[in-house]
C-alpha positions as CSV (number, residue, x, y, z in Angstrom):
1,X,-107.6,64.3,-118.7
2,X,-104.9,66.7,-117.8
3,X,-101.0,66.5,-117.7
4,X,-99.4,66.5,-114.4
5,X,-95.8,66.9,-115.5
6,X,-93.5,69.8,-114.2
7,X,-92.3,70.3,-117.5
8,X,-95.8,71.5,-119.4
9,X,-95.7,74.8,-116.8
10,X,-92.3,75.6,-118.4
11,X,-92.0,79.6,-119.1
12,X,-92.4,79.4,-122.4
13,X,-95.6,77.2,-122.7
14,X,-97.3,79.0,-120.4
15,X,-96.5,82.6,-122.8
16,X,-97.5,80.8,-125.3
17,X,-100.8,80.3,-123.8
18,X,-100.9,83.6,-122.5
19,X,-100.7,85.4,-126.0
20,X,-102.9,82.7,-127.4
21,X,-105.8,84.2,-125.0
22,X,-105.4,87.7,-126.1
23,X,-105.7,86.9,-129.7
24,X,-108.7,85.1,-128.5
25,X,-107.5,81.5,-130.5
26,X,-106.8,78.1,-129.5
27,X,-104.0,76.7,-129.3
28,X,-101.7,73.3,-128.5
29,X,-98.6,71.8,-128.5
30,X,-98.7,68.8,-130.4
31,X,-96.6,65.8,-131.9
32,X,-93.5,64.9,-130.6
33,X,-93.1,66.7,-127.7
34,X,-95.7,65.2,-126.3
35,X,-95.4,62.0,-126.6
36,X,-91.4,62.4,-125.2
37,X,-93.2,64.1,-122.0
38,X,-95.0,61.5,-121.6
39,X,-92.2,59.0,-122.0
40,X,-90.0,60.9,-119.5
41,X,-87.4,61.7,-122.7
42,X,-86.1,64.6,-123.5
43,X,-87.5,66.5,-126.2
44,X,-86.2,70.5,-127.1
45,X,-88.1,71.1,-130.4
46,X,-91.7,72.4,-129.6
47,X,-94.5,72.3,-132.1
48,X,-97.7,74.8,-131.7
49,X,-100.7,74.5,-133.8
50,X,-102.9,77.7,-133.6
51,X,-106.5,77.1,-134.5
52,X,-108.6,80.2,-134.9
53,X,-111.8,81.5,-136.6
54,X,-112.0,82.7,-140.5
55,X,-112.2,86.9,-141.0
56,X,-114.9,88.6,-141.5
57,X,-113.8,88.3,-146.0
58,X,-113.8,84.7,-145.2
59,X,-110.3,84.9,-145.8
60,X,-108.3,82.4,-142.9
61,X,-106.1,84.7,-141.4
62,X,-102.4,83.3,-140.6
63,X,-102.7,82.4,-136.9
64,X,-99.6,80.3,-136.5
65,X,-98.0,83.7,-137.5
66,X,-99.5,86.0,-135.6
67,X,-99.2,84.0,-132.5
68,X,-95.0,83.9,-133.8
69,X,-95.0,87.4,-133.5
70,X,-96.4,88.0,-130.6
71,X,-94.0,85.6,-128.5
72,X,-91.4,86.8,-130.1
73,X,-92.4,90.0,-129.2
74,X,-93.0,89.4,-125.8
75,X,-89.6,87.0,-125.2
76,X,-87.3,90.6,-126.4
77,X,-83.7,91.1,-127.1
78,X,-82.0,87.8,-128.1
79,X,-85.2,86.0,-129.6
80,X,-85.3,85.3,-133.3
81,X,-88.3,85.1,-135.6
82,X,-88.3,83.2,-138.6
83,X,-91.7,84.0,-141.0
84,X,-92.3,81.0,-143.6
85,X,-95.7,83.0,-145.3
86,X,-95.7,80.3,-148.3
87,X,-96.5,77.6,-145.6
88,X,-98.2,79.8,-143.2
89,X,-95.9,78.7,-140.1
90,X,-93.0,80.7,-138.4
91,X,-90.3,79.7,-135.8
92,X,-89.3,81.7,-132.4
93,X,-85.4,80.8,-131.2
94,X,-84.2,82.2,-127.9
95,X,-81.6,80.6,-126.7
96,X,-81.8,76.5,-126.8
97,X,-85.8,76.4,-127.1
98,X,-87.3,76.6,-130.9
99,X,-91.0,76.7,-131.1
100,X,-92.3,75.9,-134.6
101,X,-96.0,77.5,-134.9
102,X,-98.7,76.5,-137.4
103,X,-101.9,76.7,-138.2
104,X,-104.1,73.6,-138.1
105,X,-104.3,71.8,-141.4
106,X,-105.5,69.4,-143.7
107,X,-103.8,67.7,-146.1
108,X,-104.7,65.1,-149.8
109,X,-102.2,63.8,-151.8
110,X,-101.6,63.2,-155.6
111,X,-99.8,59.7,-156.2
112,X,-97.0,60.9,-157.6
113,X,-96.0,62.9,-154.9
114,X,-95.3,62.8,-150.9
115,X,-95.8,66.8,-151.3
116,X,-99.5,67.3,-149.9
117,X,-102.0,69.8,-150.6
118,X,-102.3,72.1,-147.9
119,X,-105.5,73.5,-146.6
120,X,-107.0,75.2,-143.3
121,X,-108.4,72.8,-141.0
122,X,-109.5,71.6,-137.6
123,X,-107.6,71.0,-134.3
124,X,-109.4,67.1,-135.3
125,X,-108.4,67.4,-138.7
126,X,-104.8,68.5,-138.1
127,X,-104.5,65.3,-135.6
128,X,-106.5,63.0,-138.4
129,X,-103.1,63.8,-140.5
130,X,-100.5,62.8,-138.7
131,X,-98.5,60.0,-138.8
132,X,-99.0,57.6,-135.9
133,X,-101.1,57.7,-133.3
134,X,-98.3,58.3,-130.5
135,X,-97.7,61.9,-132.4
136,X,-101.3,62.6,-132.9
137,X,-101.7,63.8,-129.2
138,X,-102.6,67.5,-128.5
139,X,-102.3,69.4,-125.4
140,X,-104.1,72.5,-124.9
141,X,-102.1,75.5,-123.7
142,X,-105.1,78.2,-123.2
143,X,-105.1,79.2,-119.4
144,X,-109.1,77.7,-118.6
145,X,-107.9,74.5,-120.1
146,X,-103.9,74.4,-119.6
147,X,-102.5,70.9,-119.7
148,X,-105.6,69.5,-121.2
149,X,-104.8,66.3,-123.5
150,X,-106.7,65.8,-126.4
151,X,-105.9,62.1,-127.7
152,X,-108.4,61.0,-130.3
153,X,-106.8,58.2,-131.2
154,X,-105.7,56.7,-128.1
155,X,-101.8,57.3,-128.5
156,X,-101.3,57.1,-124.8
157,X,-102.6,53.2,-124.9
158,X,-100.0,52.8,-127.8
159,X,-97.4,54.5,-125.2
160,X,-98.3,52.1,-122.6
161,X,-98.4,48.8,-125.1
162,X,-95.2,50.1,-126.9
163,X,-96.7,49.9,-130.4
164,X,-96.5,51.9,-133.4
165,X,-100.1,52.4,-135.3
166,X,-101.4,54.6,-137.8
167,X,-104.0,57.1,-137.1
168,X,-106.5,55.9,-140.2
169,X,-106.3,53.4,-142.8
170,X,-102.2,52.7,-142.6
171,X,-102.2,51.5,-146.8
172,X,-103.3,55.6,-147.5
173,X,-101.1,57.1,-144.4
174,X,-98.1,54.8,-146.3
175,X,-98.8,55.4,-150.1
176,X,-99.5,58.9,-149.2
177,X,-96.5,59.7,-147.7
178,X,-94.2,56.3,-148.2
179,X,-91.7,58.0,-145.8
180,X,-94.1,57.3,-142.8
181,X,-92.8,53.8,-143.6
182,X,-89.3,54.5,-142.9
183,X,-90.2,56.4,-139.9
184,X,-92.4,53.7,-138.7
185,X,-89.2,51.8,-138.3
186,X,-87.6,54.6,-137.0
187,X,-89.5,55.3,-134.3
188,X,-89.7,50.9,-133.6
189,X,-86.1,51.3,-133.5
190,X,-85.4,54.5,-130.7
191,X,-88.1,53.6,-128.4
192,X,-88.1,50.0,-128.6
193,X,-91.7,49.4,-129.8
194,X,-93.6,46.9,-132.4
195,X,-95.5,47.8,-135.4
196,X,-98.8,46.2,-135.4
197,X,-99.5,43.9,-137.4
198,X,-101.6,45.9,-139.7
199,X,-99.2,48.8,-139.7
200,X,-96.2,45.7,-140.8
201,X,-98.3,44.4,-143.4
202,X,-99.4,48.2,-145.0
203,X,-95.2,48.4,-145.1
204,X,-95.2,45.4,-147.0
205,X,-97.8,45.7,-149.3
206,X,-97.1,49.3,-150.0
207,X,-93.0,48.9,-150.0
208,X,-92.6,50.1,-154.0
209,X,-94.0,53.5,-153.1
210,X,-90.3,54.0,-151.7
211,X,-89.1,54.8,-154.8
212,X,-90.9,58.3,-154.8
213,X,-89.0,59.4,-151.8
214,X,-85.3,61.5,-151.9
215,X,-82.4,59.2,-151.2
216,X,-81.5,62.8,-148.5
217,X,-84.6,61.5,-146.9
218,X,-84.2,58.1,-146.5
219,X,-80.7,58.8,-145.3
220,X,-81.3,60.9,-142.4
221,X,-84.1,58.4,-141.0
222,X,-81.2,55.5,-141.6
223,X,-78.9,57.7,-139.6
224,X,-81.3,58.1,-137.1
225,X,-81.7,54.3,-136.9
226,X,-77.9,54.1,-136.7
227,X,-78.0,55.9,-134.0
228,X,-80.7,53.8,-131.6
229,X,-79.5,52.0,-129.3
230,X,-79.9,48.9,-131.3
231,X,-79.9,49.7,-134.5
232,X,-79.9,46.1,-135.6
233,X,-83.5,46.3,-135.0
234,X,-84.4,48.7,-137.5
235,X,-82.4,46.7,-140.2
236,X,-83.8,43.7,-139.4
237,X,-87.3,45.3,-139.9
238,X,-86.6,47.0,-143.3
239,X,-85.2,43.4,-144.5
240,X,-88.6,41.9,-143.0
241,X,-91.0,44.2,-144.8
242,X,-89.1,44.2,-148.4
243,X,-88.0,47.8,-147.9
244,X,-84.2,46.7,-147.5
245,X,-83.4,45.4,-151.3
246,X,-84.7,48.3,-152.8
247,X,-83.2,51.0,-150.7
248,X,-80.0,49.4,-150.0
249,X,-79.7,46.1,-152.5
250,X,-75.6,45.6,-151.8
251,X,-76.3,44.9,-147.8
252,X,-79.5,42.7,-149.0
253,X,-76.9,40.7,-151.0
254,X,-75.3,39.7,-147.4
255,X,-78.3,37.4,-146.3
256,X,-78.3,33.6,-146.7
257,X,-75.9,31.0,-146.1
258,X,-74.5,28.7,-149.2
259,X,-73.6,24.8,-148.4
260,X,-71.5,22.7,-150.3
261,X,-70.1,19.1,-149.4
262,X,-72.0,19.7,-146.4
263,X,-69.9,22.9,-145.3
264,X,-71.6,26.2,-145.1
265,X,-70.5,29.8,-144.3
266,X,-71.9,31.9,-141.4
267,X,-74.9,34.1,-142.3
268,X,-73.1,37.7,-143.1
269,X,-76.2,39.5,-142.7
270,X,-77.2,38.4,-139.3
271,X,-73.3,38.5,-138.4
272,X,-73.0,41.9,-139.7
273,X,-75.7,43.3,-137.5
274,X,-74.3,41.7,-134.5
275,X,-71.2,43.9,-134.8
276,X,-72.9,47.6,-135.3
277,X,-74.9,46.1,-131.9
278,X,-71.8,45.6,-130.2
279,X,-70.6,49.2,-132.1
280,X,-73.3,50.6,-130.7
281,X,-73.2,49.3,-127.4
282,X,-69.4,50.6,-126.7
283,X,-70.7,54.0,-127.5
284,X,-69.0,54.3,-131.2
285,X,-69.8,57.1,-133.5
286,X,-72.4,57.7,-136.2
287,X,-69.9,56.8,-139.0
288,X,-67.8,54.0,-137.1
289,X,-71.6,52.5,-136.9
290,X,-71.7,52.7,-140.6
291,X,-68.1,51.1,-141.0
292,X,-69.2,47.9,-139.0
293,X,-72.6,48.1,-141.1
294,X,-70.4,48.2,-144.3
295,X,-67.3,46.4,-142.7
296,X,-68.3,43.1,-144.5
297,X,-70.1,44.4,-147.6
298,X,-67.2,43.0,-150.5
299,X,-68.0,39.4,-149.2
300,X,-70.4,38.3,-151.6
301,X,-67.9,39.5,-154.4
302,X,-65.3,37.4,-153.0
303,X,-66.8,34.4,-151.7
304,X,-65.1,31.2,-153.1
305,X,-64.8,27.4,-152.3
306,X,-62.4,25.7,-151.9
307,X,-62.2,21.7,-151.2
308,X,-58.8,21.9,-149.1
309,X,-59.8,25.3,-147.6
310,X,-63.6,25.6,-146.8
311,X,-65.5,29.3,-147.7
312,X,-62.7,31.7,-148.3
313,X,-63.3,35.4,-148.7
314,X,-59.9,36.8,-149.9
315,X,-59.2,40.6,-150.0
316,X,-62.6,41.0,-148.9
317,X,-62.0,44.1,-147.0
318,X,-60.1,45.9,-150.1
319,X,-63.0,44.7,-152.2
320,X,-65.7,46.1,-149.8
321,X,-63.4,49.5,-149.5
322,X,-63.6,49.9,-153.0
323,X,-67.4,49.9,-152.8
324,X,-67.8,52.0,-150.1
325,X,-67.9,55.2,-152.2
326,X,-70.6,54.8,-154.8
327,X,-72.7,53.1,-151.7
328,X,-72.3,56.9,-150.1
329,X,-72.9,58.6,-153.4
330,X,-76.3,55.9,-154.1
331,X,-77.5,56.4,-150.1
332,X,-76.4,60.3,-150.8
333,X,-74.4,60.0,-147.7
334,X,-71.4,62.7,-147.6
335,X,-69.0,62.5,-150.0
336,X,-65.7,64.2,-147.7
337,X,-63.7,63.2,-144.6
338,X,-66.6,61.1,-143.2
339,X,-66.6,58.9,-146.5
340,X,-63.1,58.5,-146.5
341,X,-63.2,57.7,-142.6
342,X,-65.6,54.6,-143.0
343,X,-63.0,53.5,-146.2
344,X,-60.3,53.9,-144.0
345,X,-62.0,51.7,-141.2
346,X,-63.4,48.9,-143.6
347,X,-60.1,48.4,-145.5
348,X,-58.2,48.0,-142.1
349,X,-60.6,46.5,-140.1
350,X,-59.2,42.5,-141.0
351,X,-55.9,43.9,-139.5
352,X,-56.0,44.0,-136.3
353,X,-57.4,40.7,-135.9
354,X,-54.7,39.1,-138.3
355,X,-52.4,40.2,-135.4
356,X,-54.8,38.5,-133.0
357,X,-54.4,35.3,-135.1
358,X,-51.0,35.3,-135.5
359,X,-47.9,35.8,-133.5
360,X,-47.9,39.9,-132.0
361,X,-44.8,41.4,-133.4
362,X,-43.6,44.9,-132.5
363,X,-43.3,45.1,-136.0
364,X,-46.5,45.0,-136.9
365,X,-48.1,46.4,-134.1
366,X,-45.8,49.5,-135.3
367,X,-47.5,49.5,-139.0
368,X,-50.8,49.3,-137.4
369,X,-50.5,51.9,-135.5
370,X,-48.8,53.7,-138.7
371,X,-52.0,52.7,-140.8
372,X,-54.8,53.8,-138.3
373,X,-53.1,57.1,-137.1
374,X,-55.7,58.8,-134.9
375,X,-58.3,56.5,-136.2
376,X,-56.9,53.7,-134.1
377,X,-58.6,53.1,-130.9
378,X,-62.0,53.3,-133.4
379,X,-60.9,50.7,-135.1
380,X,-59.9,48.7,-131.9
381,X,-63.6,49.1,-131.0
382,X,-64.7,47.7,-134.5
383,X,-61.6,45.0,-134.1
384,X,-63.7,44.1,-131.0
385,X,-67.0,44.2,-131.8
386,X,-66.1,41.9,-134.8
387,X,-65.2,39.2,-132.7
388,X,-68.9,37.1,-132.8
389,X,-68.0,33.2,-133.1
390,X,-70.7,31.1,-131.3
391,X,-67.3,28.4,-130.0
392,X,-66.7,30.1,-126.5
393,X,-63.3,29.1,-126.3
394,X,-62.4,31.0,-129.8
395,X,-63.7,34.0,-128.6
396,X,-62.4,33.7,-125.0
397,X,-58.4,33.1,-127.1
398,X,-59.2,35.9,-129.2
399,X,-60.2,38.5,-126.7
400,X,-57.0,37.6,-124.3
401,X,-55.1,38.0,-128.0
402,X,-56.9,41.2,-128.3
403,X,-55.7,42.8,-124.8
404,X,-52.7,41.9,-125.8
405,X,-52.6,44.0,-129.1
406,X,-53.8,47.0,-127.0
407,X,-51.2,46.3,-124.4
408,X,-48.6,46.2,-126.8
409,X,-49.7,49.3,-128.7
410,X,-49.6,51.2,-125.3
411,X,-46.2,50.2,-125.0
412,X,-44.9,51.1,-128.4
413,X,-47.3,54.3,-128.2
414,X,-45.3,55.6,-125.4
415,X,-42.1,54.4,-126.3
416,X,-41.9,55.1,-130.0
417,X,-44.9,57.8,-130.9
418,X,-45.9,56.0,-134.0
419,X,-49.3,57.3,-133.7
420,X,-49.9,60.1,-136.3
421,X,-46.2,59.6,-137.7
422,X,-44.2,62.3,-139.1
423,X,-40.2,61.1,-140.6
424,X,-37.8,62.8,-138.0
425,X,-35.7,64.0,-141.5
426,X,-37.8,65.7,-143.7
427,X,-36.8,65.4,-147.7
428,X,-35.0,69.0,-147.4
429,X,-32.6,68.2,-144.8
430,X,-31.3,65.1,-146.8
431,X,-30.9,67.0,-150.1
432,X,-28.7,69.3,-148.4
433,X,-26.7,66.6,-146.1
434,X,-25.8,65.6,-149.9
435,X,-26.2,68.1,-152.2
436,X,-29.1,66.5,-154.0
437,X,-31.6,67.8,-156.2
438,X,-35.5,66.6,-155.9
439,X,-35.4,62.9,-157.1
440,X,-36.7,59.5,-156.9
441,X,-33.5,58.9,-154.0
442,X,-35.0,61.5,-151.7
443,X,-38.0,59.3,-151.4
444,X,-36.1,56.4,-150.8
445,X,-34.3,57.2,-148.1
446,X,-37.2,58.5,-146.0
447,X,-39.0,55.3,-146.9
448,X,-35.9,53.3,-145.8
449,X,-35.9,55.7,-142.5
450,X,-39.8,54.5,-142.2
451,X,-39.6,51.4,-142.2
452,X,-36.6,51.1,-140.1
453,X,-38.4,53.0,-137.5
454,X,-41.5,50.8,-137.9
455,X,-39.2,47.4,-137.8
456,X,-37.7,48.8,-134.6
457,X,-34.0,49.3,-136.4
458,X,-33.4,52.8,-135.0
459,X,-35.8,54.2,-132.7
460,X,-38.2,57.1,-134.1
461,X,-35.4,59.7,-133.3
462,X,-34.0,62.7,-135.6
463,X,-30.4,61.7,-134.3
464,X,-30.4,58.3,-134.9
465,X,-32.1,58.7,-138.3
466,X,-29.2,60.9,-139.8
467,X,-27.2,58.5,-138.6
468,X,-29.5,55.1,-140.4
469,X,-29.5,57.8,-143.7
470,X,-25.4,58.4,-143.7
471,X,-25.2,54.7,-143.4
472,X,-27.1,54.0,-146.6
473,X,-26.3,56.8,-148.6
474,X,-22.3,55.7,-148.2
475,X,-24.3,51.9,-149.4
476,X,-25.3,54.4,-152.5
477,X,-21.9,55.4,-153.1
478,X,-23.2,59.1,-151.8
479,X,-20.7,59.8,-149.4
């Protein structure tokens, strides 16, 4: 059959094609691209695999190059070639479309190692490799058969049944390469499929073979899932196959519910996952999605009964904070501003909902704002997104309390400009008000202005501060 899509007559498909024919070799865009045509998504990375016929010495000449060159030849001033002759593929950049040529290949694997052995292949053998059926399709872009498809293993069924299958036997395509598994969920996750059964099962059975793959790997297919639309979905399906404990043990630990005298906590893992939905559906960020994943994560640690009380989880947010770090360094997620970010967030996140318990002071809506800085309508989102309790009139109370933080903070936003706080009296201005040298005192008097300004004492003003510091320093005995 042949595509009838708009978008496979684009200008530089049809090039493509057209240089193809005067180096008299086949050749097809393959993989994703294909399968987001046909999905109607939107898809900018191209991949081209060039199959021609050996030379005359029997050596295989290096078609996915020479086909490089020759678009990039005929694309002119602004397109850039990239040659990669160890792997026999190249890359042409103009503008914002990247076409990745390549050869067709086959591939075996030692045990030991996700890194195949690379050979020259077949058009049927480079599809027989790939990982799932859905990215197995071909289209042909040679003029006599332009928009051709070329789907051997009936990927556009799968489209239309919204599964994810392996090509071949899914326990080799897994132990092979056990990152197929995580991309398996991956792809389940953004388009909203199911794994067959057989394809859940070779997960399960081959789950170990994880271990052999780069924690950089696994983290950029669990960003990827972080990033779905519901990312719960991918979690819940690396918990259901066994992959979960092993890659990520400390959000593993969250699952179950404990009972005692007949009283039993809510489910953190199931809870948890709720939140990065609701994250995810008010459009947060990649890392604020990891702050609600982690937002819970030093419960287990401080989970006590008490008779009088019920389940108790004290400082569980300071806790969970403190493991934030070495679950970055163990996941090999960054180690800079965005780590520090998703500490920030977890360690703060119990705050704004103390002030939805409690009575809204000025006072503390002050600090909060203080705390957060810039970082404060994110972590009104996660404040939100937090609030899952199945009793309809808690929630209903808590959201009216909720507005009624943000109103507040409005108010004292405008008012005050706590937000990203600077002391109207820096330390050298109060050194030379009293002729002081750097010391301990300095500090303590732009504390005291602080929290004055936060308590609503003196409003956030240089004037009125001077006069708050001559008031204490003549306390002091300073003046």
């Amino acid at each position: 059959m042949r595509i009838d899509n708009p978008k496979i007559h684009q200008p530089i498909l049809e090039l493509v094609g057209a240089e193809a024919d005067k180096l008299g070799i086949e050749c097809y865009v393959v993989g994703g691209w294909v399968r987001d045509l046909i999905l109607h998504r939107e898809s900018k990375d191209i991949d081209v695999v060039v199959v021609g016929q050996p030379s005359a010495d029997g050596e295989a000449p290096r078609w996915g190059i020479l086909l490089a060159e020759a678009v990039a030849g005929r694309l002119g001033k602004g397109a850039h070639l990239s040659v990669f002759k160890t792997y026999g593929t190249a890359q042409v950049k103009k503008g914002d479309t990247e076409v990745e040529f390549v050869g067709a290949r086959k591939e075996s694997y030692r045990h030991d190692s996700r890194n195949p052995i690379v050979e020259d292949g077949t058009l049927e053998e480079d599809q027989n490799r790939r990982d799932f059926t859905i990215n197995a399709m071909a289209i042909c872009l040679n003029h006599d058969r332009y928009g051709e498809l070329l789907d051997p293993f009936g990927g556009m069924y799968d489209l239309e049944d919204c599964i994810i299958q392996t090509p071949l036997d899914p326990d080799i395509t897994f132990s092979d390469d056990p990152l197929r598994m995580m991309r398996a969920i991956r792809f389940a996750t953004q388009l909203g499929f199911n794994l067959t059964g057989e394809c859940f099962d070779a997960i399960a059975r081959n789950k170990e073979r994880i271990n052999i793959i780069t924690r950089e790997r696994i983290a950029d297919e669990l960003n990827k899932i972080m990033l779905s639309r519901r990312p719960s979905e991918g979690w819940l399906l690396l918990d259901k196959t066994g992959l979960l404990p092993l890659i990520f043990p400390e959000l593993a630990a969250l699952k179950g519910v404990e009972t005692v005298d007949g009283r039993g906590h809510k489910d953190i893992f199931y809870h948890t996952l709720k939140v990065l939905d609701n994250v995810a559906e008010a459009q947060g960020g990649l890392w604020l999605r990891w702050a609600a994943l982690l937002h819970d994560i030093g419960k287990p640690k401080s989970k006590k009964y008490e008779p009088k009380v019920g389940w108790t989880f004290y400082n569980h947010n300071y806790i969970g904070a403190k493991m934030v770090p070495k679950i970055f360094k163990s996941l090999k997620l960054p180690l800079n501003e965005k780590m520090d970010y998703v500490v920030k967030m977890v360690d703060l996140h119990m705050r704004p909902i103390n002030l939805i318990e409690e009575t809204v002071t000025d006072s503390a809506v002050r600090r909060l704002l203080f705390e957060a800085g810039e970082d404060i309508d994110d972590l009104m989102i996660l404040c939100n997104a937090d609030i899952t309790s199945r009793n309809a009139d808690k929630v209903k109370r808590f959201h009216d309390n909720y507005e009624l933080v943000v109103r507040k903070m409005v108010e004292l936003e405008e008012r005050d400009r706590i937000r990203n706080f600077q002391p109207p009296v820096m330390g050298d201005e109060i050194m030379q008000m009293f002729g002081l040298e750097p010391c301990s005192l300095v500090g303590e008097l732009k504390s005291a202005v602080k929290d004055a300004i936060l308590d609503g004492i003196i409003p956030n003003d240089h004037d009125a501060a001077v006069v708050y510091i001559r008031q204490l320093a003549k306390e002091k005995g300073l003046e």
